[in-house]
RODO-2510 file (C-alpha; in nm, 4 decimals, decimal comma):
residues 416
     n   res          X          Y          Z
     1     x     8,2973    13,5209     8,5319
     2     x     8,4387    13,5260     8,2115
     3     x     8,5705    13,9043     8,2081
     4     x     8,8981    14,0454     8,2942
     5     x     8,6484    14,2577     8,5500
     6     x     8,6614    14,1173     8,8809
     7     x     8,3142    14,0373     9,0295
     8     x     8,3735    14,3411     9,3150
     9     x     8,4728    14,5982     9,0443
    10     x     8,1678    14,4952     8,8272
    11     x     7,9120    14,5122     9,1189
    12     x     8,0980    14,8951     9,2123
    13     x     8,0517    15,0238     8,8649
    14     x     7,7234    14,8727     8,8121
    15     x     7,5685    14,9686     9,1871
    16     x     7,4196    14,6612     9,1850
    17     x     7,2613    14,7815     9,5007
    18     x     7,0408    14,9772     9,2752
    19     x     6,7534    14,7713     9,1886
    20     x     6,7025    14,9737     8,7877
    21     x     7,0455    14,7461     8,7887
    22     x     6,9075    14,4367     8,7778
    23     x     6,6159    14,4968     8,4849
    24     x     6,9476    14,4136     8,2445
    25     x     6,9433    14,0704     8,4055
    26     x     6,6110    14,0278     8,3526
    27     x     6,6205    14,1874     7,9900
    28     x     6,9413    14,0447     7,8690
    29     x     6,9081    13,6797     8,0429
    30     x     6,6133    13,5593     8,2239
    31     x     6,3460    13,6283     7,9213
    32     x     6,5531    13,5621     7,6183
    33     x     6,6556    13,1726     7,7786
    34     x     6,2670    13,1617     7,8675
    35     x     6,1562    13,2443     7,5214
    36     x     6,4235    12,9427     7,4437
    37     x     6,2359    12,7197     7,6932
    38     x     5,9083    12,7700     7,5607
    39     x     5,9521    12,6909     7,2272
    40     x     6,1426    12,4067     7,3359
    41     x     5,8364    12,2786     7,5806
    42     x     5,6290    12,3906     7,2746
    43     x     5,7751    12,1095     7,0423
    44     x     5,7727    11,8440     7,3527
    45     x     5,4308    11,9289     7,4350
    46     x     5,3503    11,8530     7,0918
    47     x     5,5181    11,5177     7,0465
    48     x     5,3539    11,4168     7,3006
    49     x     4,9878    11,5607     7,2167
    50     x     4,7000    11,3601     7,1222
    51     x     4,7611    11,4430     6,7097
    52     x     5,0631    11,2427     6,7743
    53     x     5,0915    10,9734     7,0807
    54     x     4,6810    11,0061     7,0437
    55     x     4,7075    10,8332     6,7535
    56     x     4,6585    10,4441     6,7263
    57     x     4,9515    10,4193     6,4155
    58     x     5,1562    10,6750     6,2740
    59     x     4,9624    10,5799     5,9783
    60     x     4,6991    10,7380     6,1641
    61     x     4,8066    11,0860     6,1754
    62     x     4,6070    11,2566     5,8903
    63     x     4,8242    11,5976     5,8081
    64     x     5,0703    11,3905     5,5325
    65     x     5,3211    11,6287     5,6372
    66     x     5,3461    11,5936     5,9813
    67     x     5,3594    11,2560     5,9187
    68     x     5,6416    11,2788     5,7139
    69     x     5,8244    11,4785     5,9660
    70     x     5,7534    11,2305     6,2868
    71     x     5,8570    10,9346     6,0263
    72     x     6,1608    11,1145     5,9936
    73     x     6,1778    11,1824     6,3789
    74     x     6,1762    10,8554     6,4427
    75     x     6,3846    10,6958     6,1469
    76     x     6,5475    10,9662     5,9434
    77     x     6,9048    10,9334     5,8805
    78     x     6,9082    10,5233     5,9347
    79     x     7,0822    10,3696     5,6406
    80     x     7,2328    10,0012     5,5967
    81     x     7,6100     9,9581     5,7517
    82     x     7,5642    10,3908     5,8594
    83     x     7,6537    10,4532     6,2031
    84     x     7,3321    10,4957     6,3877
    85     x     7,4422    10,7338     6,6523
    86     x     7,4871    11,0293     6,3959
    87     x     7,1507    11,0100     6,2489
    88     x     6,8594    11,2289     6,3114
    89     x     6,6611    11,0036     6,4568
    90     x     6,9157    10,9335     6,7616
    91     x     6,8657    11,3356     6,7838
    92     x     6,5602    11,3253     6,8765
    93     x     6,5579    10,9671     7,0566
    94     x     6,8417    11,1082     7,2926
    95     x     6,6639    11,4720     7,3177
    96     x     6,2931    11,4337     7,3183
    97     x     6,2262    11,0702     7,3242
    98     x     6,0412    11,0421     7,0519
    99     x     6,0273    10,6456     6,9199
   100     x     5,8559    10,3713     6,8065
   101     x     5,6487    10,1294     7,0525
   102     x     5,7552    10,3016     7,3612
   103     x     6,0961    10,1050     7,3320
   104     x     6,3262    10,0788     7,5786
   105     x     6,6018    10,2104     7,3615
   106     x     6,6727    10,3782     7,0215
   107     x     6,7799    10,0186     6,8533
   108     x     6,4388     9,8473     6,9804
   109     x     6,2706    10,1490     6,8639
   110     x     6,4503    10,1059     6,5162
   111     x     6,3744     9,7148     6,4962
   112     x     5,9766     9,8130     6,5322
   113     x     5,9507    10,0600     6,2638
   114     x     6,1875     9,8332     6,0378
   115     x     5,9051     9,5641     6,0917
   116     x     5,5765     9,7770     6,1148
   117     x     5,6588    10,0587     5,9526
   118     x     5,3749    10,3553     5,9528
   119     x     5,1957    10,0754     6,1563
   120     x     5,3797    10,1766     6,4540
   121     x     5,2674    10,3646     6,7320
   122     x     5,4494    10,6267     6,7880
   123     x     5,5354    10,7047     7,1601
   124     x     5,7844    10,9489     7,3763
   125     x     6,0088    10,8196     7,6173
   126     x     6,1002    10,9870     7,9323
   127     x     6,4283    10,8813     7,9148
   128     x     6,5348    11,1933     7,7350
   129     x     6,7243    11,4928     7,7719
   130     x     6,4787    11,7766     7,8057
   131     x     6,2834    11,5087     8,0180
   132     x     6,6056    11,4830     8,2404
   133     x     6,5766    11,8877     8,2841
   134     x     6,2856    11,8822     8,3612
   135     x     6,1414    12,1385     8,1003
   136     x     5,8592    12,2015     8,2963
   137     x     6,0073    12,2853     8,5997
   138     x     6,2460    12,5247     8,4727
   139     x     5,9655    12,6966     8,2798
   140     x     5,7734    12,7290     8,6153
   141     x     6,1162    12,8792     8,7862
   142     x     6,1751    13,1038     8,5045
   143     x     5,8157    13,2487     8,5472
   144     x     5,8120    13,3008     8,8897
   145     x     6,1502    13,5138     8,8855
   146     x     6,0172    13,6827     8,5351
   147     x     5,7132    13,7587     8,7263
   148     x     5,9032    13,8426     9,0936
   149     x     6,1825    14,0605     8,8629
   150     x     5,8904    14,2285     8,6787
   151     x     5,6727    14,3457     9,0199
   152     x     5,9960    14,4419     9,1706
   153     x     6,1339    14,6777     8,9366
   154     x     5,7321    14,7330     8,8107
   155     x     5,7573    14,6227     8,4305
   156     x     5,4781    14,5538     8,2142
   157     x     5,5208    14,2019     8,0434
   158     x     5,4814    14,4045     7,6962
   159     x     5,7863    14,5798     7,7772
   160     x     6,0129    14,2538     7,7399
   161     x     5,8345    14,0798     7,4812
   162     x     5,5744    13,9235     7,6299
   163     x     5,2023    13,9013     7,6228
   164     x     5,0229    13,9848     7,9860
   165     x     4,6595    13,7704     7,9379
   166     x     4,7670    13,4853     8,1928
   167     x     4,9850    13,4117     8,4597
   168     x     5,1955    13,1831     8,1950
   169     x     5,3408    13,4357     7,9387
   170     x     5,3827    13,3799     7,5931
   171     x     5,6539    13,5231     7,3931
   172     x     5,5226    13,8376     7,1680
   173     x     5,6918    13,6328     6,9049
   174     x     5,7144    13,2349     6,8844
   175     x     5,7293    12,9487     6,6835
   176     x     5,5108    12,6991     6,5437
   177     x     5,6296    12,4001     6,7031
   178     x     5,6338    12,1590     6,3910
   179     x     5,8278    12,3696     6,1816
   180     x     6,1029    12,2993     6,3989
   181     x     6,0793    11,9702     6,2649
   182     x     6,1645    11,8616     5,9413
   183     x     6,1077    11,6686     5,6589
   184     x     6,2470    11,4076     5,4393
   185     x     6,5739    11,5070     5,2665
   186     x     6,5739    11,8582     5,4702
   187     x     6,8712    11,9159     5,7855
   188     x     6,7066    11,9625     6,0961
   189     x     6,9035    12,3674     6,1153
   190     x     6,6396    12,5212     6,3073
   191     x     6,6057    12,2535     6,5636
   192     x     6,9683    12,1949     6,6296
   193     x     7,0572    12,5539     6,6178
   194     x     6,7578    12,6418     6,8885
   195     x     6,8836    12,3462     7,1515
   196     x     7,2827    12,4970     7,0550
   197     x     7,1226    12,8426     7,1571
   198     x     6,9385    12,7127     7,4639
   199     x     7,2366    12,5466     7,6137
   200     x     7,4909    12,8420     7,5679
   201     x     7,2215    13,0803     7,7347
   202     x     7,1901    12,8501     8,0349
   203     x     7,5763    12,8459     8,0381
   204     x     7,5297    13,2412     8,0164
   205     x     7,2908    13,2258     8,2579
   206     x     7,5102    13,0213     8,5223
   207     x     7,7440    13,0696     8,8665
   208     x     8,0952    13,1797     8,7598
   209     x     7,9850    13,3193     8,4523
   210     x     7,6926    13,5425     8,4659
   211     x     7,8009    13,8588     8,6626
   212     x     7,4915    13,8794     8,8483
   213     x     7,4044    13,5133     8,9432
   214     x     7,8120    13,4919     9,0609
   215     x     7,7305    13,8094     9,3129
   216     x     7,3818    13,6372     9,4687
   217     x     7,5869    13,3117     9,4818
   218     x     7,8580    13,5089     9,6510
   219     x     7,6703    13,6884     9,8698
   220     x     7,3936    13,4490     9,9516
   221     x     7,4940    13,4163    10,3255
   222     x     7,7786    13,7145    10,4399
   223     x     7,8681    13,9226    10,7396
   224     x     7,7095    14,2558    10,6768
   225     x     8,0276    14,4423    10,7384
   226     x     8,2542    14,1930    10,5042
   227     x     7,9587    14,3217    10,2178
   228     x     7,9664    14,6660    10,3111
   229     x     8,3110    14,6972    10,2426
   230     x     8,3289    14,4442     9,9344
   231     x     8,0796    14,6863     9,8122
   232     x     8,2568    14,9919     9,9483
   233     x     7,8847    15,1630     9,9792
   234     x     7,6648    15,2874    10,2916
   235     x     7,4452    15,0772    10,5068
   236     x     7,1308    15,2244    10,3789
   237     x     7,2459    15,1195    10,0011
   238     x     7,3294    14,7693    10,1393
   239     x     6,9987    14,7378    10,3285
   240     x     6,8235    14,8352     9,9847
   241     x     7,0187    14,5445     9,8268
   242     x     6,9250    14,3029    10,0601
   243     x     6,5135    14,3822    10,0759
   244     x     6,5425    14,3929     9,6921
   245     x     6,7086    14,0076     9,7026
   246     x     6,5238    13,8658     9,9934
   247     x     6,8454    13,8652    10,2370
   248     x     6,7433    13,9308    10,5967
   249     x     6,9838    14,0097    10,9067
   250     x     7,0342    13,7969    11,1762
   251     x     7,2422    13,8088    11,5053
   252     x     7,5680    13,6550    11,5085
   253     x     7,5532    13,6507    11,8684
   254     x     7,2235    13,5169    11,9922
   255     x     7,1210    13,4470    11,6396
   256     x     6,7729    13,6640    11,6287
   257     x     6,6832    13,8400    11,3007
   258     x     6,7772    14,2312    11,3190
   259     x     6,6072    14,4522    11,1517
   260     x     6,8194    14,6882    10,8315
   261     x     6,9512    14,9063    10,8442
   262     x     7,1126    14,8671    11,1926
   263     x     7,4228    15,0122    11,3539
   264     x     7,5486    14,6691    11,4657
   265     x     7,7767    14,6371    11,1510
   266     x     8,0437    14,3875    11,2651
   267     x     7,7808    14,1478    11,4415
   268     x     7,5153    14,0587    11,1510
   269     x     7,5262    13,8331    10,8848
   270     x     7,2807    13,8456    10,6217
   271     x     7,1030    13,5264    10,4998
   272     x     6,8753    13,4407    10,1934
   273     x     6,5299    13,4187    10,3014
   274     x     6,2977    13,1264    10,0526
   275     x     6,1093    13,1753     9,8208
   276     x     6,2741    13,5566     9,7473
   277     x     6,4762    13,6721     9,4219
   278     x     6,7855    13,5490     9,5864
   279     x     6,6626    13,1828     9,6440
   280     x     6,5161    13,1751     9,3100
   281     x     6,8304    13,2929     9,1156
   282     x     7,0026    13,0018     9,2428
   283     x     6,7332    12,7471     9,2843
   284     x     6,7517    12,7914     8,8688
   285     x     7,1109    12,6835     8,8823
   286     x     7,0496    12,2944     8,9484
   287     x     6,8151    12,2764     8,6016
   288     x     7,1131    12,4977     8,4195
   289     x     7,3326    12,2241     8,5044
   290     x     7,1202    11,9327     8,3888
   291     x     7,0925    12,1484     8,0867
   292     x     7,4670    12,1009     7,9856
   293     x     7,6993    11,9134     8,2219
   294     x     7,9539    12,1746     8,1409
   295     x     7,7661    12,3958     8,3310
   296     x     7,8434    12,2167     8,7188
   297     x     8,2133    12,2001     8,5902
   298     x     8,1980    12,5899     8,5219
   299     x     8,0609    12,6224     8,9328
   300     x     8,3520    12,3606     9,0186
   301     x     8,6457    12,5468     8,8451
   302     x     8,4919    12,8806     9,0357
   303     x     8,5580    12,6842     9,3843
   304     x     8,9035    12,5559     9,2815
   305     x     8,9903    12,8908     9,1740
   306     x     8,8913    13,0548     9,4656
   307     x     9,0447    12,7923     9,7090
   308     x     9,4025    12,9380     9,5513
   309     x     9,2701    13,2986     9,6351
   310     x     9,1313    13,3183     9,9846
   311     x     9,3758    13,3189    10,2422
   312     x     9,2753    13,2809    10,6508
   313     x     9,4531    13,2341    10,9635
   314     x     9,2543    13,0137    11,2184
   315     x     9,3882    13,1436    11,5371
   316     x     9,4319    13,0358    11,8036
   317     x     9,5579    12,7057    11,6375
   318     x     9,4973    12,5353    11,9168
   319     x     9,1180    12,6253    11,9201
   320     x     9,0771    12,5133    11,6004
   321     x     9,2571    12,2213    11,5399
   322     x     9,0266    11,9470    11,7176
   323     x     8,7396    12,0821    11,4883
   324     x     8,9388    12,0730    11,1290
   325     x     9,0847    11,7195    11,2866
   326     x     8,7169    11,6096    11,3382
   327     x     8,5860    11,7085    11,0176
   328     x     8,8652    11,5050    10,8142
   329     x     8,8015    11,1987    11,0163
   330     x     8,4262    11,2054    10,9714
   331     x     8,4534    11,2791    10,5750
   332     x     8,7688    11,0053    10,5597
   333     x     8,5868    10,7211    10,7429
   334     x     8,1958    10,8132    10,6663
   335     x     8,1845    11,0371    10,3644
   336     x     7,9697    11,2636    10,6450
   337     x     7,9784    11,6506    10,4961
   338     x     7,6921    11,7848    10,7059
   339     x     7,7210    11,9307    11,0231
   340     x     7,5586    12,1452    11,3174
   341     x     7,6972    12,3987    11,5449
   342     x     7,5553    12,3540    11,8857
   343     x     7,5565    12,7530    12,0599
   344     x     7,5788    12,8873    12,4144
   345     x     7,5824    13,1967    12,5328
   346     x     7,7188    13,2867    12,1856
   347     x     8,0170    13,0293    12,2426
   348     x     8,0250    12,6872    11,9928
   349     x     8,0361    12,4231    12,2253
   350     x     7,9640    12,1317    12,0221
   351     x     7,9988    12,0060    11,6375
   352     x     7,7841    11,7284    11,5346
   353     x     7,8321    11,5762    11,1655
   354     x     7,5169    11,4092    10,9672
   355     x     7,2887    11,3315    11,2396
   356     x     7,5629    11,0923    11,4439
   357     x     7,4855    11,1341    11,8282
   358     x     7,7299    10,8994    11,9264
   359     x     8,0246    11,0898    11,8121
   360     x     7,9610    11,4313    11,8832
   361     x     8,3012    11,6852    11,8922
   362     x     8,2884    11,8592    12,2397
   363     x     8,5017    12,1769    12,2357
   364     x     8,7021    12,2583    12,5691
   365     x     8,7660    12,5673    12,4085
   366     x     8,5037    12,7303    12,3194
   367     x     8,5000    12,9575    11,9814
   368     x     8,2854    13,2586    11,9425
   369     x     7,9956    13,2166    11,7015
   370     x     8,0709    13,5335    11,5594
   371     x     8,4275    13,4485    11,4952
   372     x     8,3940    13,1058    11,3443
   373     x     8,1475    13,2871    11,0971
   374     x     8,3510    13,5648    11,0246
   375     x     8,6918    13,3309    10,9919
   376     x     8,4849    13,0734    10,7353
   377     x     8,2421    13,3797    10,5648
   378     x     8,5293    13,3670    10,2289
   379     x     8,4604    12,9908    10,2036
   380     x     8,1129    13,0112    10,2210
   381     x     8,1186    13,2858     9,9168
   382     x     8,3367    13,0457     9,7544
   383     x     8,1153    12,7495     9,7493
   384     x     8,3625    12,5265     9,9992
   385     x     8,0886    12,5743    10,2598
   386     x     7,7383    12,5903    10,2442
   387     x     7,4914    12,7270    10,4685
   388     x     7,1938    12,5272    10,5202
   389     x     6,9451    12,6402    10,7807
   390     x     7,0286    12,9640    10,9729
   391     x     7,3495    13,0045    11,1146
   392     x     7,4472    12,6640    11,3031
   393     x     7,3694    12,3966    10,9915
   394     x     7,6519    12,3448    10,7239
   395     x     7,7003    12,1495    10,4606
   396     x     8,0483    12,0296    10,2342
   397     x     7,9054    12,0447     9,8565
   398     x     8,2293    11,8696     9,6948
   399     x     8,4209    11,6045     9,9522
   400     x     8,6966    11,6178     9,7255
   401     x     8,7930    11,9325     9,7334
   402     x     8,6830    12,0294    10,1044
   403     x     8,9349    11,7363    10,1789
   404     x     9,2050    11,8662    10,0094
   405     x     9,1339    12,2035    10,1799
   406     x     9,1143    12,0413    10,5025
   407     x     9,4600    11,8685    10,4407
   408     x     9,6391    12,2013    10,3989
   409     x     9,4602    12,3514    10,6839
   410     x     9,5908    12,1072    10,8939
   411     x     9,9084    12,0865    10,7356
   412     x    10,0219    12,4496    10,7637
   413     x     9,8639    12,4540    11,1293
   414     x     9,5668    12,6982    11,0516
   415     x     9,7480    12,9403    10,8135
   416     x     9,6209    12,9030    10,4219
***
């Protein structure tokens, strides 16, 4: 987050257990970057209509100024012994695709129209970077959540700027598409300025700086107790929280879902159920990051940071030393960074890594479930760990930096 407030003092002073709390994340983030999507998808979706690629030759297209403006897509800016990579048209070849001949690449597609001129046919590559999103995708994501947000906290569409006729909303206010384009002699301002907007939204928008996409990341998969007192609230405000998210209770001992609120405090761990807000929220994060790269190295610095911040004592040493032992050997020699728990009688007595049966870590001393969750719960938060089904399948997101980790685990003997 990019505040002086720590995450736990923003989600006290916020209540974020309140769900009225949330309608500023949907107000202030989710529709303003979807009314930046849609425009953008607007101008794609219109490169690539039938008044455009439909056309046999761009001499074919009968508005003269469109025309002017997709000559200028496609060659604007290219002058003799210029460099290529500044000019408009590499814009758009690199962003939308747009290009002569379906080329290959932005110098093929510069060779046709230097040949053929207007007798090109003009084409879109998928080799782009809104293709590489993809746009569509993220505008489906975005709906779902503006649609799950609005039910949840029971918002007309009309309230946040947005008409209500069909189940894909269009912004109250939006743009014709090929005014976004422009012509001969004119600087493509409105264009560059709406992808400069989109991208710092999405940054906005992302894990480590968006308060409320940081807490769901953070508390995506936590012993009930540990966000109880993060929160410092009551188990009815928590259990509010978690039906408003999607998170569900589970067991930590024989690993069945308990129902909230409970009085079991210090033996359930809440999970994020599919398909609810929760899952959504961060589902949207791997299309933020293909929007700007900067965005995964915003998530990385998060982990590195925290990795300096949590501190745990695996004790007894003894216990856990053949697993952390295991786990370096498996990532060192076979890049493995999944891994199952195998569970009896609420006791780990096995630790399998991606699928190997032949090399299986049997425990002689067997760790409590409940424990080993608790003991690895701040990692988890972090982003170290990841939890992938239930409460026995793990993955290692970053092998570089778990390895490091695992290094000084070993090397202070359990105390970091």
């Amino acid at each position: 987050m990019e505040t002086k407030t720590s995450l736990r003092e923003w989600a006290k002073e916020n209540k974020v257990w309140e769900p009225k709390t949330w309608k500023i994340f949907l107000e202030k983030d989710l529709v303003p970057f979807y009314k930046q999507a849609y425009i953008l998808n607007a101008l794609y979706e219109f490169l690539k209509s039938e008044k455009i690629c439909g056309k046999s030759s761009l001499a074919d297209i009968e508005d003269e100024t469109l025309k002017n403006k997709i000559r200028v897509a496609i060659y604007g800016g290219v002058e003799p012994n210029k460099d290529l990579s500044k000019s408009f048209a590499k814009f758009m070849y690199d962003n939308f695709g747009i290009c002569a001949e379906n080329a290959p690449s932005f110098e093929e597609s510069i060779k046709y129209y230097e040949s053929w001129g207007d007798g090109i046919k003009v084409s879109v590559n998928p080799n782009s970077w809104i293709n590489s999103i993809p746009i569509g995708k993220l505008i489906s994501k975005l709906i779902n959540l503006i649609h799950d947000f609005s039910r949840e906290l029971n918002i007309k569409f009309s309230e946040i700027g947005l008409q209500e006729e069909t189940w894909f909303p269009i912004p109250a206010k939006t743009i014709e598409p090929s005014t976004l384009l422009p012509q001969a002699g004119e600087k493509p301002e409105k264009l560059v300025s709406l992808i400069n907007e989109f991208k710092q939204k999405a940054l906005d928008l992302s894990i480590g700086v968006n308060p409320f996409t940081t807490f769901v990341f953070y508390a995506r998969t936590i012993p009930l107790l540990v966000l109880i007192e993060f929160l410092e609230c009551d188990i009815d405000e928590v259990t509010k929280l978690a039906k408003f998210l999607g998170l569900k209770g589970y067991s930590m001992i024989d690993q069945r879902e308990v129902s909230l609120p409970t009085k079991s405090l210090d033996k359930v761990i809440l999970l994020l159920t599919s398909y609810l807000l929760a899952y959504e929220i961060l589902e949207l994060q791997s299309y933020l990051e293909k929007v700007d790269p900067i965005i995964r190295q915003a998530r990385e610095n998060l982990i590195k940071q925290a990795i300096d911040q949590i501190h745990i004592t695996f004790e007894p040493w003894k216990d856990y030393k053949p697993i952390f032992t295991f786990w370096k050997e498996q990532i060192e020699k076979w890049k493995r960074y999944l891994w199952i728990l195998f569970v009896e009688n609420g006791r780990i007595v096995k630790i399998r890594c991606s699928g190997n049966y032949f090399d299986d870590l049997e425990l002689s001393r067997k760790i409590w479930l409940r424990d080993f969750l608790i003991k690895i719960s701040p990692l988890i938060s972090a982003g170290i760990i990841e939890s992938k089904h239930g409460l026995t399948s793990f993955n290692f997101p970053n092998l570089k930096i778990t390895r490091e980790w695992i290094d000084k685990v070993i090397e202070n003997e359990g105390k970091v």
